[in-house]
N, C-alpha and C positions, 0 to 999 in steps of 0.2 A: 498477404503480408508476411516479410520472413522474419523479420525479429520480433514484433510485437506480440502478445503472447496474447489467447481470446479468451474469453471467459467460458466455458462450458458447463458452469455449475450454478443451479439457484442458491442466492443467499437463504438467510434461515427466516424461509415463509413463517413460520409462525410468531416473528417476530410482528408481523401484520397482524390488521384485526382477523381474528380466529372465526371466520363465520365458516357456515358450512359446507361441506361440497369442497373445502380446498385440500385438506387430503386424499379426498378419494381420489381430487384428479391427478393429485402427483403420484400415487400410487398406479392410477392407468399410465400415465406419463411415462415412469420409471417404467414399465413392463411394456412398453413401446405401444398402450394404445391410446393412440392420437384421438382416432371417435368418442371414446367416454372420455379423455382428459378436457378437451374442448366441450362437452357438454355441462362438465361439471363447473368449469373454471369461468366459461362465456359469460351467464349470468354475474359473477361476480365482478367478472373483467365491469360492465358495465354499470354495475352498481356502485364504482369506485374503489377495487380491491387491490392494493397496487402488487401484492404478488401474482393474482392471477391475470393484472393488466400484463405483465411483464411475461407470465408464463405462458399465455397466449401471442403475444409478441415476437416468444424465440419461436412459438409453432409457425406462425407467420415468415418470420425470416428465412428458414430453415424450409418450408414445405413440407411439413409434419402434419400427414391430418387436412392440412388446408392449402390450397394453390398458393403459390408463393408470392408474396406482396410484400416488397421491403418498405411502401410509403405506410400502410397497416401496420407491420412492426415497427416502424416509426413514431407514430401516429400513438400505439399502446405504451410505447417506452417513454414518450416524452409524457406520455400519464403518472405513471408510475413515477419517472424521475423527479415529476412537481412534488411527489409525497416522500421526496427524500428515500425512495427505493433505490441503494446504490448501485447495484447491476444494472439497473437500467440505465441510468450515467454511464456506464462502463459502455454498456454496446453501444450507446448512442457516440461514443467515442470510437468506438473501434469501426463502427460502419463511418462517419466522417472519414477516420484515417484511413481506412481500403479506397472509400470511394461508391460503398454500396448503396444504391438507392438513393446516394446525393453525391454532388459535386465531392470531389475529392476535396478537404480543408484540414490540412496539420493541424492548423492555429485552432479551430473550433473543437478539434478532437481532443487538442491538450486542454480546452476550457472542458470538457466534461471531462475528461479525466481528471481536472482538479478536483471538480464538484466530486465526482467519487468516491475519489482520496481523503476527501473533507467529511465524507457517508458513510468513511469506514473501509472501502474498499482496498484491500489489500494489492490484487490486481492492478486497477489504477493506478497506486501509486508508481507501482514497476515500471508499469507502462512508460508513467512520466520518466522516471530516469533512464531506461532503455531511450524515448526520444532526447533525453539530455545529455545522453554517455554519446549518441551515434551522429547527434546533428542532424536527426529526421527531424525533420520541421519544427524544431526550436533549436535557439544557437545550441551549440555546445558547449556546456557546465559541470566540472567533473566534480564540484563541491555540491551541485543542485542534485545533483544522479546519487552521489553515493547518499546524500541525506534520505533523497527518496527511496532508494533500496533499502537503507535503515529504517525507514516508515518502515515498508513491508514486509521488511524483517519481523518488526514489531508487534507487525499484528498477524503475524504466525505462517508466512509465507514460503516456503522451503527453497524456491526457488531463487528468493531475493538470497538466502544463506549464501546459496551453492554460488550464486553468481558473484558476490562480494568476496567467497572463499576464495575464488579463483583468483578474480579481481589482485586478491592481496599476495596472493601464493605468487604470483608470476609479474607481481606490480606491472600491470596491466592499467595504466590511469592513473592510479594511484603507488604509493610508492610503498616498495614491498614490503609486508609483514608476517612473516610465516605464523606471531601467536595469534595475527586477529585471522591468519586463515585456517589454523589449525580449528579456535572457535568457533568459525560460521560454520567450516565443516562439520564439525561433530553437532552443532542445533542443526544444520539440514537432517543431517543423518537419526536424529532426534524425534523431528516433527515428520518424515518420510514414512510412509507405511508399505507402501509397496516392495518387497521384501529383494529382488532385483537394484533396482535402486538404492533400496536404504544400503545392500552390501559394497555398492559402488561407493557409494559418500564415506560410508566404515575405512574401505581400503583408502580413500584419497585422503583422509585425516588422519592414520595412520603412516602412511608416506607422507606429510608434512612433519609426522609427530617424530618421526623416527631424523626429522634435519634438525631437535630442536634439541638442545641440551639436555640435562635433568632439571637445572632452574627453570629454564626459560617455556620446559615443557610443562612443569607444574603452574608457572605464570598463563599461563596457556588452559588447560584445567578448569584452573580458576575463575576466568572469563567467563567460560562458558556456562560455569553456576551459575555466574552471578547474570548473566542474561537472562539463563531459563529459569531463574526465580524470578526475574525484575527487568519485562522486554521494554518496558517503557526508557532503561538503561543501554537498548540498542542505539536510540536515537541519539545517544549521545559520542563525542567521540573518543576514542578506546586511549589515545595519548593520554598524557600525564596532565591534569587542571591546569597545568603554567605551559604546557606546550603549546608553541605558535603556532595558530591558525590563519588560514586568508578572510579577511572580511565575508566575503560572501558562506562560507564553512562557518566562522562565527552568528551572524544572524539567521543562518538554519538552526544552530544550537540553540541560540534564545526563541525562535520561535516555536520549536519543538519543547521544549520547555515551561514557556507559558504553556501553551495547551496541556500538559500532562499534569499542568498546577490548576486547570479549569479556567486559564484567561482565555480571548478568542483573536488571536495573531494573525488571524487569515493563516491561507497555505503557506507550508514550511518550505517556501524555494529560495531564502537567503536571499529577499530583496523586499525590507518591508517598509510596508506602505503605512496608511493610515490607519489602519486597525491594527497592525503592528505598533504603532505608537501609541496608539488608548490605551494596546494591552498594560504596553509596559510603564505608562504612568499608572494603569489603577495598581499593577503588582508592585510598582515602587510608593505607592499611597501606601495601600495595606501594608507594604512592610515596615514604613517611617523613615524611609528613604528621602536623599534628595530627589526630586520629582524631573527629571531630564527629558525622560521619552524616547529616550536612543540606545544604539545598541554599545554594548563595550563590552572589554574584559572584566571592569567590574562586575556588569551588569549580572554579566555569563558567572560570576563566582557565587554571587547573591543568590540566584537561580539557580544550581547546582547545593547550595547549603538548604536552600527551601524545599528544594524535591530531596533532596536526601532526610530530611526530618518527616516526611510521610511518608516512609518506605518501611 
C-alpha cells in the first residue's frame, strides 16, 4: 500500500486489564524476543486479554516467533477488536485494504477504520481521510479528509499536522492558507521527536513564517497556542464563526462537537444520520433549545458557545 500509512506501534497495553506476564512479554517483544514474548502473552491471549490478543496477532501477521498465518492474526484481531482494542480495528483495516489474508475490500476497510477512529485511534482516522482526500475506495470528499485529518490532528498525530500544513501552504484541496500552515507546522514540529525530522518541520514553518507579515505572523502564533492548549479546537474550523462553509464541512463541525461536549454523533464524516439527530435533540433538550434535530448554522454557534464555556 503506498499512501496508506500502517500502524507499527502497540496502543497503551496497560490500558487493558493489568494481569500478569504482559510486560514481561512486551519487554522480550521490544528486545526482539519472539520465544518468551509469545510464552508470556499466549496464555493471556487466550484468557481474554485484548492486548496480548493483539500482540500475538501482529507476531502472527508478521512471522515473528511463529510461522506466518494471516487468518490467526485475523482470528486474534477480531478478538481484541470485540473489546474495543483500537489497533486491532486498525489492522483489521489495513489488512482488508492491502488484501492480506482476505479478499481485497475498500468498503470493509474504511468500516474498521471507522470503528477505530471512534476507539480513539489516531491512525485511523488518517487513514480515513488519506481514502477521502485520494478516492481509494470511498468517493472523494475534501470536507470529510480534512475533518478527519483534524481528528488526528487532535489526538496528537504529527503526521496529520505536517499533511494539513502542506495541504494549506500549497492549497493543495483546499484553499490556501499560509497562517493555518504556518500552525500545523510548528504542532508537527512540536509533537515530532525525532531530532532529523523535527529540524525539517522547524525550517518549513519558518519558510511559511518568513511569507507572513508581522500581523498575520503573530495571528499565526497565536493559533498554534491556542491548539496546543485546546486540540479538541483542531477539530474545529480555523475561519471566522460567520465564515461560509459547505454543508458537508458544516455537519463535520456539529458532529465533532457534540462528541467533545460527551453526545454520541456516530463518526464525524459530515453525513448524519440517526444518531447524529438524537445527539442533537438531547444537546438542544439540555440546552432549552428549540428541539429540531438538524444540522445548521445556528446549531454550529450554540455548539461552539457550549464547548467554549468548558474550556
Amino acid at each position: 500500500m503506498k499512501r496508506l500509512i500502517l500502524s507499527a506501534f502497540f496502543a497503551a497495553a496497560l490500558a487493558a486489564p493489568a494481569w500478569a506476564g504482559y510486560a514481561e512479554g512486551r519487554a522480550a517483544y521490544d528486545a526482539g524476543d519472539y520465544t518468551t514474548a509469545l510464552l508470556e502473552w499466549l496464555p493471556l491471549a487466550r484468557a481474554g486479554n485484548p492486548a496480548a490478543q493483539y500482540g500475538v496477532g501482529t507476531m502472527y501477521e508478521s512471522g515473528q516467533g511463529v510461522a506466518q498465518d494471516y487468518a490467526e492474526a485475523m482470528r486474534l484481531y477480531r478478538l481484541a477488536a470485540a473489546q474495543n482494542y483500537a489497533t486491532a480495528s486498525l489492522n483489521i483495516g489495513v489488512m482488508y485494504f492491502q488484501g492480506r489474508g482476505v479478499a481485497q475490500d475498500h468498503a470493509e476497510a474504511a468500516r474498521w477504520f471507522r470503528e477505530a477512529a471512534d476507539q480513539g485511534s489516531a491512525m485511523a482516522a488518517f487513514n480515513l481521510g488519506v481514502m477521502r482526500q485520494t478516492g481509494e475506495g470511498l468517493p472523494r470528499d475534501m470536507d470529510v479528509a480534512v475533518g478527519r485529518f483534524r481528528q488526528a490532528a487532535a489526538m496528537g498525530l504529527p503526521r496529520a499536522m505536517s499533511r494539513l500544513a502542506t495541504m494549506y501552504r500549497d492549497g493543495r484541496d483546499v484553499p490556501p492558507d499560509l497562517v493555518q500552515a504556518y500552525a500545523w507546522f510548528s504542532l508537527a514540529e512540536q509533537r515530532t521527536r525525532l531530532e532529523e525530522p523535527k529540524r525539517q518541520l522547524a525550517a518549513l514553518r519558518d519558510d511559511v513564517g518568513g511569507r507572513l507579515g508581522p500581523q498575520r505572523l503573530a495571528q499565526a502564533q497565536e493559533l498554534a497556542r491556542l491548539w496546543a492548549s485546546n486540540p479538541a479546537a483542531m477539530v474545529q474550523t480555523a475561519a471566522a464563526p460567520g465564515a461560509p462553509v459547505s454543508p458537508r464541512e458544516l455537519a463535520t463541525q456539529v458532529q465533532q462537537l457534540l462528541a467533545a461536549l460527551g453526545y454520541d454523533p456516530g463518526p464525524a464524516d459530515g453525513m448524519p444520520g440517526a444518531r447524529t439527530r438524537d445527539a442533537i435533540r438531547k444537546f438542544e433538550t439540555d440546552r432549552g433549545l428549540p428541539v429540531a434535530g438538524a444540522v445548521s448554522p445556528e446549531l454550529l454557534a450554540a455548539l461552539r458557545q457550549a464547548h467554549s464555556a468548558t474550556q
